[in-house]
MARBA-3410 file (N, C-alpha, C, O; in Angstrom, 1 decimal):
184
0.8,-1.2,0.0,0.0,0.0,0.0,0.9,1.2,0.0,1.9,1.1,0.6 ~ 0.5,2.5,-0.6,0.9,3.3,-0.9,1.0,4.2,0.7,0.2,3.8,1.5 ~ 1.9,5.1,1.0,2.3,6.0,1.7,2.8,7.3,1.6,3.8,7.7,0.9 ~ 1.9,7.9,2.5,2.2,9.5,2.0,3.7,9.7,2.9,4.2,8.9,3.7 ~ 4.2,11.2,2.4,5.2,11.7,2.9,4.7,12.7,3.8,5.6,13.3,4.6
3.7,13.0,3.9,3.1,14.3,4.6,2.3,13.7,6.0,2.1,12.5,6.3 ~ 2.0,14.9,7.0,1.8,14.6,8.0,2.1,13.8,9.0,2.2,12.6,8.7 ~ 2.4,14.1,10.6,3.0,13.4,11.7,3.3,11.9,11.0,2.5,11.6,10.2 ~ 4.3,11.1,11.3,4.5,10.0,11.7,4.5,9.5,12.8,4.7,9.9,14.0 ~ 4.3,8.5,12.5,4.3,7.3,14.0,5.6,6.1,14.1,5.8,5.1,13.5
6.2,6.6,15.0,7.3,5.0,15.6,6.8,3.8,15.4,5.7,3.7,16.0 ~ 7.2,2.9,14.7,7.1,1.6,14.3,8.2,0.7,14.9,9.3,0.5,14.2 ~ 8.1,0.3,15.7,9.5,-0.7,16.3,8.8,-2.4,16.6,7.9,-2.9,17.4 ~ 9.9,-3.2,15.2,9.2,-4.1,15.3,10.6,-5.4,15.4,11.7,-5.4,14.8 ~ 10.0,-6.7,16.5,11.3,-8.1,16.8,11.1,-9.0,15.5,10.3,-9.0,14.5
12.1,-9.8,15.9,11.9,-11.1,14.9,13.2,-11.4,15.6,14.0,-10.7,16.3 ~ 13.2,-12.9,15.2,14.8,-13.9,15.8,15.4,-13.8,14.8,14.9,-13.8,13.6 ~ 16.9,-13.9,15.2,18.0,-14.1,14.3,18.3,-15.7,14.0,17.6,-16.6,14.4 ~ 19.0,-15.7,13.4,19.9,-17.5,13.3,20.4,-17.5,14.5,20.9,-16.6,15.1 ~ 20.0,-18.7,14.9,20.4,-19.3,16.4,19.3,-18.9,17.3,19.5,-19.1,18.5
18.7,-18.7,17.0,17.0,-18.1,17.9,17.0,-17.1,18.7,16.0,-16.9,19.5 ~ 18.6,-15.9,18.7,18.2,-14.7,19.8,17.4,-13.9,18.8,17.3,-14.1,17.5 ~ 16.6,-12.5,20.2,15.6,-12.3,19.8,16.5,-10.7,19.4,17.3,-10.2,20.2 ~ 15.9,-9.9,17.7,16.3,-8.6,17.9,15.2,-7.6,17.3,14.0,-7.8,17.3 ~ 16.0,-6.6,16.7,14.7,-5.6,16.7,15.3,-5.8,15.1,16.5,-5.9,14.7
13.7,-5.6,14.1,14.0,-6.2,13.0,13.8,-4.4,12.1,14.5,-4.1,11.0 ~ 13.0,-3.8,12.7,13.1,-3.1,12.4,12.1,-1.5,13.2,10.9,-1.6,13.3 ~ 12.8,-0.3,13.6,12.6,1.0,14.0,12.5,1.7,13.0,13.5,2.2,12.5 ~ 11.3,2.0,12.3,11.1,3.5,11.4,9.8,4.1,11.7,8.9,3.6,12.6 ~ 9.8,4.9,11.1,8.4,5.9,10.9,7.5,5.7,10.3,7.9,5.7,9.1
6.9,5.7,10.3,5.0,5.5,9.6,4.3,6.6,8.8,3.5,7.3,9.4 ~ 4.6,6.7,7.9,3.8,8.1,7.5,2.1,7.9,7.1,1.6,6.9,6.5 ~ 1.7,8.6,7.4,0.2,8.5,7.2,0.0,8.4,6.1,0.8,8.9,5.4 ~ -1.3,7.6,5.6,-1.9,8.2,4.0,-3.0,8.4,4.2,-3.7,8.0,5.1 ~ -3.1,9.8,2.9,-4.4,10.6,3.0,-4.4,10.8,1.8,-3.3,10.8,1.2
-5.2,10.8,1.3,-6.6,11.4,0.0,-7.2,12.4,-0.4,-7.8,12.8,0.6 ~ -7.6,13.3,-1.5,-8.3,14.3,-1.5,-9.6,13.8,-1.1,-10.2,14.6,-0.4 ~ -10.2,12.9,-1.3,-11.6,12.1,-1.0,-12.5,12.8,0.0,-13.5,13.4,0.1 ~ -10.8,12.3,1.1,-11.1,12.5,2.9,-10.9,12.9,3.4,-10.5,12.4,4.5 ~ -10.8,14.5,3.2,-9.9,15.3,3.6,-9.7,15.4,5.4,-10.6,15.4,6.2
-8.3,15.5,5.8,-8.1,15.4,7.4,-7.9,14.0,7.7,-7.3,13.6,8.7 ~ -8.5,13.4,6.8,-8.3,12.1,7.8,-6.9,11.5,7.2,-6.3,11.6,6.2 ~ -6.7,10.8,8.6,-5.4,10.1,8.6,-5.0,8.7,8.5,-4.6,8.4,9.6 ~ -5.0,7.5,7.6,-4.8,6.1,7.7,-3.5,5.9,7.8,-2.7,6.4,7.0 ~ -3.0,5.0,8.9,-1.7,4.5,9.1,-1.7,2.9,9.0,-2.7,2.2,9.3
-0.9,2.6,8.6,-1.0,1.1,8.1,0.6,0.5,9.0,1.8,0.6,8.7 ~ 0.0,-0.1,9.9,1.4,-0.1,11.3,1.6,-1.0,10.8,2.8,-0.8,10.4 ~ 1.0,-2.5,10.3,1.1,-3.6,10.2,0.1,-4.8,9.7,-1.0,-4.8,10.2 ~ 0.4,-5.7,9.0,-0.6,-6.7,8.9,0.3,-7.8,8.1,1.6,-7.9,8.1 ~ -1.0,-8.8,7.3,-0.8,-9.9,6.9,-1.9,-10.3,6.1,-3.0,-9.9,6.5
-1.8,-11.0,4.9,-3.0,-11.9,4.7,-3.4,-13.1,5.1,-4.5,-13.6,4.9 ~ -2.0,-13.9,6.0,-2.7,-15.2,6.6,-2.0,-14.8,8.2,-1.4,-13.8,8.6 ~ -2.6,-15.8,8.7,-1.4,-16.0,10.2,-0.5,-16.4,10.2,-0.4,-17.7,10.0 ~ 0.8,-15.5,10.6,2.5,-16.2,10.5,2.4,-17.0,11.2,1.5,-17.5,11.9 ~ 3.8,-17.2,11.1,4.4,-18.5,11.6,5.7,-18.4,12.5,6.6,-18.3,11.8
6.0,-18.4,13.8,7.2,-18.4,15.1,8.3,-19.6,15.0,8.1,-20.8,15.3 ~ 9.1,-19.3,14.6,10.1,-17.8,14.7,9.7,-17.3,13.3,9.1,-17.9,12.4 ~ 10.1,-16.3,13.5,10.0,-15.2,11.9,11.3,-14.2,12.4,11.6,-14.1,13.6 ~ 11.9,-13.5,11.3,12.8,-12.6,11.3,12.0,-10.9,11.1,12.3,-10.0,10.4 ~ 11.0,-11.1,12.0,10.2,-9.7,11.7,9.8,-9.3,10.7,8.8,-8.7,10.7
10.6,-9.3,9.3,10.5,-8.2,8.4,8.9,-8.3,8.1,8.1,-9.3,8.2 ~ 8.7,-7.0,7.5,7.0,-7.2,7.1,6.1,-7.6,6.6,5.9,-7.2,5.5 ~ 5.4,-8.5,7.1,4.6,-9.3,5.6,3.9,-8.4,4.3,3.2,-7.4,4.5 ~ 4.0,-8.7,3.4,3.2,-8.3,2.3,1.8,-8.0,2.0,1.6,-8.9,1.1 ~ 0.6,-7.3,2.2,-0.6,-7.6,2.2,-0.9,-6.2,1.3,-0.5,-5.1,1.2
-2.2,-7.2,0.6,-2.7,-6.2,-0.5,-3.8,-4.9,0.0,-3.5,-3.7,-0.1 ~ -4.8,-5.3,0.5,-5.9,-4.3,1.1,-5.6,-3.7,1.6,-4.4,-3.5,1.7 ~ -6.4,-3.0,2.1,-7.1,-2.6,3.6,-7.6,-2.9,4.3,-7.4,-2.5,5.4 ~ -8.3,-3.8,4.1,-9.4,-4.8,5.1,-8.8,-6.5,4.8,-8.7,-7.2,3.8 ~ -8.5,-6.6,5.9,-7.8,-8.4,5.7,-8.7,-9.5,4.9,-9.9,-9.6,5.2
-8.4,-10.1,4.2,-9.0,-11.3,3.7,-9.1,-12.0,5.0,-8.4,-11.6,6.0 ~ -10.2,-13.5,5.2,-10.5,-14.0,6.0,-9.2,-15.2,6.6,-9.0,-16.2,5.9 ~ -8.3,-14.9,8.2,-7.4,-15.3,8.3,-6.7,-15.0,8.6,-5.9,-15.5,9.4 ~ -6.6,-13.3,7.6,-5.5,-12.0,8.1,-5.6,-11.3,9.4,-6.0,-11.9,10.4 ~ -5.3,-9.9,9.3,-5.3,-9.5,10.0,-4.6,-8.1,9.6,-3.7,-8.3,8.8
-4.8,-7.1,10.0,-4.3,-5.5,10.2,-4.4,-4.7,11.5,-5.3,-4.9,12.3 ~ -3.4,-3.9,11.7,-2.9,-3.2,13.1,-3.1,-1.9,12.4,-2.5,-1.8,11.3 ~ -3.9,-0.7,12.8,-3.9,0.6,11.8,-4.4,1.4,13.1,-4.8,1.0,14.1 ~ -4.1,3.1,12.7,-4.4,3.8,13.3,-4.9,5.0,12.6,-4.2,5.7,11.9 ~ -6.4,5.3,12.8,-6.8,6.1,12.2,-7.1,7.4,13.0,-7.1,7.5,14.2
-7.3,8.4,12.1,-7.5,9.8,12.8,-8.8,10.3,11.8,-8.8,10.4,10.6 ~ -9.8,10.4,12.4,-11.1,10.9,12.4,-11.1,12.7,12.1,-11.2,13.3,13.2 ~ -11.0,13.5,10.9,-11.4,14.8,11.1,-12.7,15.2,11.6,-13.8,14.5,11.4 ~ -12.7,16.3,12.2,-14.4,17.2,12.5,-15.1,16.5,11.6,-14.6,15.6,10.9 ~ -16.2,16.8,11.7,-17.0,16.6,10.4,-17.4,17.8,10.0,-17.5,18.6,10.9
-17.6,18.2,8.3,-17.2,19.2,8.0,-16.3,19.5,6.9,-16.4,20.1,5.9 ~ -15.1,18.7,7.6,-14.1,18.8,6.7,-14.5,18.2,5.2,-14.9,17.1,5.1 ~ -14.5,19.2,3.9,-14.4,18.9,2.9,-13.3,18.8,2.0,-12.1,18.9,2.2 ~ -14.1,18.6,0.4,-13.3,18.3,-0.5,-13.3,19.9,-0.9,-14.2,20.7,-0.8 ~ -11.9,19.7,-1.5,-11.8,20.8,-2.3,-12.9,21.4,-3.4,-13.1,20.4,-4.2
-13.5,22.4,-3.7,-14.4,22.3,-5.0,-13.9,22.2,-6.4,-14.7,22.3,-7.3 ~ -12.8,22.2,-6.5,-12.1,21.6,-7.3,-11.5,20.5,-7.9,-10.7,20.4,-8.9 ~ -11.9,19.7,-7.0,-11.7,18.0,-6.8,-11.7,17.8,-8.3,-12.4,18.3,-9.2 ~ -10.8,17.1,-8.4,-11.3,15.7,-9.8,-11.8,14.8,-9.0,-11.1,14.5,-8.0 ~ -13.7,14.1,-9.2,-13.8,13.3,-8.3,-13.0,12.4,-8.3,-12.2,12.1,-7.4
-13.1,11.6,-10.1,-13.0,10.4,-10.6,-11.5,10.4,-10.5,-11.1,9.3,-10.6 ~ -10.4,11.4,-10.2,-8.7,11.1,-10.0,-8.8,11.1,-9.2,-7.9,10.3,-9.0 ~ -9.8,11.7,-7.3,-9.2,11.1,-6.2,-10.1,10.0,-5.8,-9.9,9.5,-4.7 ~ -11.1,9.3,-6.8,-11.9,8.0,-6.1,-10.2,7.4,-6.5,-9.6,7.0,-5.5 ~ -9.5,7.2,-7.7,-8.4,6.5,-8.5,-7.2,6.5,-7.0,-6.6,5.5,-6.6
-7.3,7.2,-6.7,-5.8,7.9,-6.5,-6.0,6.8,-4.6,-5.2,6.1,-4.0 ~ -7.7,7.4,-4.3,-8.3,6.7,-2.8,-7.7,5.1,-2.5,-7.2,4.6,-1.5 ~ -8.2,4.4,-4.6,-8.5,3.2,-4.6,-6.9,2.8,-4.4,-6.7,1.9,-3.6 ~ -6.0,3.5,-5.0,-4.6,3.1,-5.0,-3.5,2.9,-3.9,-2.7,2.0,-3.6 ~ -4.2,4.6,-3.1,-3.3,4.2,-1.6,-4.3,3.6,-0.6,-3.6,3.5,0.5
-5.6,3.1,-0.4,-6.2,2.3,0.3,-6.6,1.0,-0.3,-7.3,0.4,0.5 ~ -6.4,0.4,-1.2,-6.8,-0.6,-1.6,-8.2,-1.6,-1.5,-8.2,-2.8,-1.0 ~ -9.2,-1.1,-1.7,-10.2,-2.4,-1.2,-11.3,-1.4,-0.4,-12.4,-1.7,-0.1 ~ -10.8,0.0,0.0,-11.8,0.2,1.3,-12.5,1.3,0.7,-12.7,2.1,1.5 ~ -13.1,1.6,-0.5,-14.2,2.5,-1.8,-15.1,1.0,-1.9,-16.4,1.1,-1.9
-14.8,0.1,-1.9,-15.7,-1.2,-2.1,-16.7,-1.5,-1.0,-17.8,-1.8,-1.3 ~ -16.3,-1.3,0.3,-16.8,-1.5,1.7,-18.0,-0.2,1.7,-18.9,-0.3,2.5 ~ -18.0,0.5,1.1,-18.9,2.0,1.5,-20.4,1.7,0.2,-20.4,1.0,-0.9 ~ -21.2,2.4,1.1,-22.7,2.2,0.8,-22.3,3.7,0.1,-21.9,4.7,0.6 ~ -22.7,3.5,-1.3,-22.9,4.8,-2.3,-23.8,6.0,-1.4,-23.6,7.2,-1.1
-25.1,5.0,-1.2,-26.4,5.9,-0.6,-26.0,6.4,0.6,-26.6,7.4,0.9 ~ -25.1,6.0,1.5,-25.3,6.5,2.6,-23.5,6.7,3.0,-22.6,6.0,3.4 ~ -23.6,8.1,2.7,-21.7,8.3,3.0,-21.1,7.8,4.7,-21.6,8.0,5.8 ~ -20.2,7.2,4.3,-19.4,6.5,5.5,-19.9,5.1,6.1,-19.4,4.2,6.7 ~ -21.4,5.3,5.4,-21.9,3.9,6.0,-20.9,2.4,5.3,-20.7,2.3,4.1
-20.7,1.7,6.0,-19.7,0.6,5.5,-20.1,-0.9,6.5,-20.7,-1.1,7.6 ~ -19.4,-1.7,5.6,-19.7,-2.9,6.2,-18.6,-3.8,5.8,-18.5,-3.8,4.5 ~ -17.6,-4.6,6.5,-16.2,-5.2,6.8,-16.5,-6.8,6.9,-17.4,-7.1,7.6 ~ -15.7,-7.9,6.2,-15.6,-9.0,6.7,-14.9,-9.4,7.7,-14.2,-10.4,7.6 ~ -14.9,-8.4,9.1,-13.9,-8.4,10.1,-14.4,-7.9,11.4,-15.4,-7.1,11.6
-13.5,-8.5,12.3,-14.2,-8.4,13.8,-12.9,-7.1,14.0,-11.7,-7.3,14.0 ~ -13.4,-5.9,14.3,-12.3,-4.8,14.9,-12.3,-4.6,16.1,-13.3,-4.6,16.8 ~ -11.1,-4.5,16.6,-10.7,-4.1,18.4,-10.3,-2.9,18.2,-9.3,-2.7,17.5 ~ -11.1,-1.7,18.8,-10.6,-0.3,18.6,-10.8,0.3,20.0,-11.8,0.4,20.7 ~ -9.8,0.7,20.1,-9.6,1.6,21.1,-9.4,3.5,21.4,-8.2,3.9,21.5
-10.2,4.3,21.4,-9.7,5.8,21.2,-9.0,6.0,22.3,-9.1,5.9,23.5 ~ -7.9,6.9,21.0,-6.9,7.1,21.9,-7.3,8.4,22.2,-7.6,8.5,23.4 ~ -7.5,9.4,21.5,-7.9,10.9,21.9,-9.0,10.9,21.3,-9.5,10.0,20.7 ~ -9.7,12.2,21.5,-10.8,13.0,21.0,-12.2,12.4,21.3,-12.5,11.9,22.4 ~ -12.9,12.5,20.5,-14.3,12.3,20.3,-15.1,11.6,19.7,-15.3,12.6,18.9
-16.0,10.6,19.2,-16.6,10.1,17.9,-18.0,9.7,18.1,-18.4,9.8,19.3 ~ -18.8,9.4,17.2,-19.9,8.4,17.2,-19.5,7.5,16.7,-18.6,7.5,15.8 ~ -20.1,6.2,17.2,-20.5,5.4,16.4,-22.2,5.1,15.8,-23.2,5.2,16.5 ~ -22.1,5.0,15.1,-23.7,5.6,14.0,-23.7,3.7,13.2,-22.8,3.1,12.6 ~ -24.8,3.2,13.7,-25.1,1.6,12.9,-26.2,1.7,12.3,-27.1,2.4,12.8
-26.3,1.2,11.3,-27.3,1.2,10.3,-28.9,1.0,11.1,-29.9,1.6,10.7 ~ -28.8,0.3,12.2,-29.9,-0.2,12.8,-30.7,1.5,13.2,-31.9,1.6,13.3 ~ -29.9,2.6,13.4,-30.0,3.7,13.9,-29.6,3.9,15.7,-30.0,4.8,16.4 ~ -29.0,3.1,16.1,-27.8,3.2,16.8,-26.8,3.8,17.2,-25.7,3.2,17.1 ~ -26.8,4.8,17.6,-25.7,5.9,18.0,-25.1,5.5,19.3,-25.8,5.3,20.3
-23.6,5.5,19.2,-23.3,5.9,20.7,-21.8,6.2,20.4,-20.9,5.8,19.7 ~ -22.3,7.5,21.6,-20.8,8.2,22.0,-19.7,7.8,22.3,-19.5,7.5,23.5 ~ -18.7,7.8,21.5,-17.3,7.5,22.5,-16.4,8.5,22.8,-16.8,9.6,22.3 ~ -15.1,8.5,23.6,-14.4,9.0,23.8,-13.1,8.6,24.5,-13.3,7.6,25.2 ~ -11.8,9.1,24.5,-10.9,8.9,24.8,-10.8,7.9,25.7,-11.5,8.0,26.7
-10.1,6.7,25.7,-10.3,5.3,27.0,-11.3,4.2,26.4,-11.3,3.0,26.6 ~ -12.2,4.8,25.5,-13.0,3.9,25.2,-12.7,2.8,24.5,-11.6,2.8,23.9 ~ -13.4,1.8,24.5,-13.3,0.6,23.2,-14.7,0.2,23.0,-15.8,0.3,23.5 ~ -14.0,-0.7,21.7,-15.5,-0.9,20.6,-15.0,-2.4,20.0,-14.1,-2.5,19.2 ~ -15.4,-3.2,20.3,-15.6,-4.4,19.1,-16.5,-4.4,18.3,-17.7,-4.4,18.6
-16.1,-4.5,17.2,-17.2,-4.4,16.5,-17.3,-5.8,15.6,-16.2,-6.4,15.4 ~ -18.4,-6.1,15.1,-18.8,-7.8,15.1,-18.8,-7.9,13.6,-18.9,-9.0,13.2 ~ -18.7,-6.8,12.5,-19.0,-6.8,11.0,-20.0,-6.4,11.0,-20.8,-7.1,10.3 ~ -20.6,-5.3,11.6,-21.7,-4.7,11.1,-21.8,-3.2,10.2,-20.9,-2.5,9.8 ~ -23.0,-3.1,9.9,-22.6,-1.9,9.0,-22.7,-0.5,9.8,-23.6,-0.3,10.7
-22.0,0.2,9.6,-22.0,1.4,10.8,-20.7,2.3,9.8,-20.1,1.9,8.8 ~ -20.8,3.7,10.6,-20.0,4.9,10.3,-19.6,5.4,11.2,-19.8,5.3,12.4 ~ -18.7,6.1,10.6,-17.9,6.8,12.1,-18.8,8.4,11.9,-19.4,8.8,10.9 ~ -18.7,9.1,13.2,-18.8,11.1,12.8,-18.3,12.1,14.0,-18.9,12.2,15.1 ~ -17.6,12.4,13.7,-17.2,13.3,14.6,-17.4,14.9,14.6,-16.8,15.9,14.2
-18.5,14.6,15.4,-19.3,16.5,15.5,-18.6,17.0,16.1,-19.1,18.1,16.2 ~ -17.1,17.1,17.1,-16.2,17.7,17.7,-15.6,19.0,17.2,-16.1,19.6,16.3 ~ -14.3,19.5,18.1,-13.8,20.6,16.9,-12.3,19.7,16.8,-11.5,20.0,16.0 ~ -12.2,18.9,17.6,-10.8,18.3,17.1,-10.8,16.5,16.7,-11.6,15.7,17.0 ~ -9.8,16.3,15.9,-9.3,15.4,15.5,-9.9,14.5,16.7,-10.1,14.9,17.9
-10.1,12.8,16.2,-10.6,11.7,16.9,-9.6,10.8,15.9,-9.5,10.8,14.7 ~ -8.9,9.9,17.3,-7.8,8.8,17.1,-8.4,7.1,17.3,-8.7,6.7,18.4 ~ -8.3,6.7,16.6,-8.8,5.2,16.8,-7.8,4.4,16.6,-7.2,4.6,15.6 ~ -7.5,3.5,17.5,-6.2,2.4,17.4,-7.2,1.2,17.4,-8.0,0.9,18.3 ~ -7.0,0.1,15.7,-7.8,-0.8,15.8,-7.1,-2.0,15.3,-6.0,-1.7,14.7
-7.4,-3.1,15.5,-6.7,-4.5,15.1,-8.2,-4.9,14.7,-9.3,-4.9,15.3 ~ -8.1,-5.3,13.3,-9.2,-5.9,12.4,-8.7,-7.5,12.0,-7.7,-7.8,11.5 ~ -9.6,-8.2,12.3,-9.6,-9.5,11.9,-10.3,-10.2,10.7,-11.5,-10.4,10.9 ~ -9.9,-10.5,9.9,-10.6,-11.2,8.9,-11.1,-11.9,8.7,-10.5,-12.8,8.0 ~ -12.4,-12.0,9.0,-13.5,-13.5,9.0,-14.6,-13.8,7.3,-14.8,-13.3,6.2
-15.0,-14.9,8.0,-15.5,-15.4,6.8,-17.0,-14.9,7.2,-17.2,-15.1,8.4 ~ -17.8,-14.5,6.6,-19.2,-13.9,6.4,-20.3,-15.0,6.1,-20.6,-15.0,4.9 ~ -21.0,-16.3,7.1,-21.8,-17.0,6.2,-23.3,-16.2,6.3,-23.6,-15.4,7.3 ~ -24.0,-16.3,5.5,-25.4,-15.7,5.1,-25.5,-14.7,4.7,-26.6,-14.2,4.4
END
């Protein structure tokens, strides 16, 4: 997946074993967020993932994974940042270059969203999210609202739901998404 050069980064310090089984650090860098004209403000960090479940020992280095949203098996570690709501697109947008541009550095996650209903989405995955700062709703299709904030957590089961943040600042969500299989 694609990675911007713009906006804060995040420390990524990740182990794996050497030959002979001591344990080191495989690798210490920075995370740069990606962002979109789509979305504007918002921040996707892509810390980590997989499309299947590894295998112990490993030498840390990063697995390969195509999406955004894990195939069923996988798994992703991401950290997103929620703008106000409010925040728009430029009126100058090319739509059809930043849906392109969306599809290229997110992979998979324009497919998840309900045309009719912006932000509304629905995941083949069980998410552990935890806010780190700010403020949010969670908004479910059922008409479902509830408030979170800072400390909170959310599992969420693969339902269809949106995020919104009527605040005036930035909302941080730290989530581990799991990739399940969908029957019915």
């Amino acid at each position: 997946m694609s990675k911007d050069a713009q906006g804060p980064s995040i420390r990524r310090v990740s182990t794996g074993q050497a030959q002979g089984g001591l344990s080191v650090i495989a690798s210490d860098e920075q995370i740069a967020p990606i962002e979109t004209p789509l979305m504007p403000g918002a921040k996707f960090y892509s810390v980590w993932g997989a499309d299947s479940m590894p295998a112990l020992p490993n030498d840390g280095a990063e697995p390969a994974f195509r999406t955004w949203f894990p195939p069923d098996g996988g798994y992703r570690f991401e950290f997103i940042v929620l703008p106000p709501d409010g925040a728009s697109s430029p009126p100058e947008i090319d739509r059809a270059a930043a849906l392109a541009e969306t599809e290229k550095k997110l992979p998979g996650l324009l497919a998840t969203m309900d045309q009719k209903h912006p932000g509304m989405h629905q995941t083949n995955t069980i998410d552990l999210i935890y806010v780190t700062e700010g403020a949010c709703v969670l908004v479910l299709d059922g008409g479902g609202e509830t408030a979170l904030s800072a400390g909170d957590t959310v599992v969420l089961n693969g339902p269809r739901h949106a995020w919104r943040n009527s605040h005036d600042e930035p909302c941080g969500l730290l989530t581990v998404s799991i990739g399940v299989r969908r029957e019915g």
